[in-house]
N, C-alpha and C positions, 0 to 999 in steps of 0.2 A: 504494500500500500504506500502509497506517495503521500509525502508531508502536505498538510493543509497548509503551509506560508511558505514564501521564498527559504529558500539557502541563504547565509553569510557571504560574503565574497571576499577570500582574505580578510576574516573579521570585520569585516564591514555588511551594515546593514542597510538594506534599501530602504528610500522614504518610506514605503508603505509601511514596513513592519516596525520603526523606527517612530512615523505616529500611532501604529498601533500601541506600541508602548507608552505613550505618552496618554491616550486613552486609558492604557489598564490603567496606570498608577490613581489616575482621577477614579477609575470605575474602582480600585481597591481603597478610594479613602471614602467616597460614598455607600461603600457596602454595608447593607444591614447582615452584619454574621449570622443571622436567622435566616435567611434565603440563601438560595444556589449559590456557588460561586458567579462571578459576572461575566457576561461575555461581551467581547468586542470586533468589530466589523475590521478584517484585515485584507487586504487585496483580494476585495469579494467574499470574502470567509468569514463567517462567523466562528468564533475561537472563545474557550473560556482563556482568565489571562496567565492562568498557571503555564499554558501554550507558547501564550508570546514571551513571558519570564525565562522558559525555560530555553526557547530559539534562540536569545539573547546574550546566555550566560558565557555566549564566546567575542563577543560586538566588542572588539577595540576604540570603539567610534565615544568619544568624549561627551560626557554628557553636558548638557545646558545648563547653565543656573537655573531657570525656570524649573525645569523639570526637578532638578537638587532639591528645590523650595515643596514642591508638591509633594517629594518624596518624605521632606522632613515632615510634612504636615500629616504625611500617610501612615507612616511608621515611625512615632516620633520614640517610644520606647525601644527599639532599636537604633535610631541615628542617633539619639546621645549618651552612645559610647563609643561612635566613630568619631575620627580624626575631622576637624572644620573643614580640610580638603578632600573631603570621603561623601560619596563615591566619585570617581575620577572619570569612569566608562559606567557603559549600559550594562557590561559583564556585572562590575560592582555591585550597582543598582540593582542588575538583574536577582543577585543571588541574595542578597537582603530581601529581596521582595517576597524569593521563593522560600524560605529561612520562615517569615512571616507569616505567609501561608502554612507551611510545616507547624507552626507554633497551635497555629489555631484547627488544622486538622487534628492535631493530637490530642487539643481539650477534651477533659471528661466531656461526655454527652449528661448532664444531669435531668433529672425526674420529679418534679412535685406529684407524691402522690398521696392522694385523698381517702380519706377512711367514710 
């Protein structure tokens, strides 16, 4: 079966999947953790973003302030224990983000139950 996104190119990623990331990080800070993971619209694809995190985690391609900013706002118990110049690339980013995710798959599932 063939990947749903482009390939890397020499660690380099193409715009499309490049705004797709730029989508997850907003669709992971908007996420009510009571529903699905989130999905985003990638060079015609619809992807959940653990997909595009995980295409990423090779992307030598330097990430933007902007994006830096969303990511602090997305994960902020994470990014303040990184370095003020962290993350540097999408790879960086990428693997915090999936780290995040891993955190939150792992929670207890809990139960209110009623007598």
């Amino acid at each position: 079966m063939s990947s749903l996104l482009p390939p890397l190119h020499n660690g380099h990623a193409s715009i499309y999947l490049l705004n797709g990331f730029h989508e997850a990080v907003h669709a992971y800070e908007d996420w009510d953790m009571t529903d699905q993971e989130p999905q985003v619209a990638v060079y015609g694809k619809t992807v959940r973003i653990s997909v595009i995190f995980r295409r990423l985690t090779q992307c030598s391609d330097k990430l933007p302030e902007h994006v830096l900013e969303s990511l602090k706002a997305a994960i902020p118990h994470i990014m303040q224990h990184q370095p003020t110049d962290f993350p540097a690339t999408y790879a960086d980013a990428s693997s915090l983000l999936r780290q995040a995710l891993n955190n939150y798959v792992r929670r207890p599932v809990t139960a209110t139950i009623y007598n």
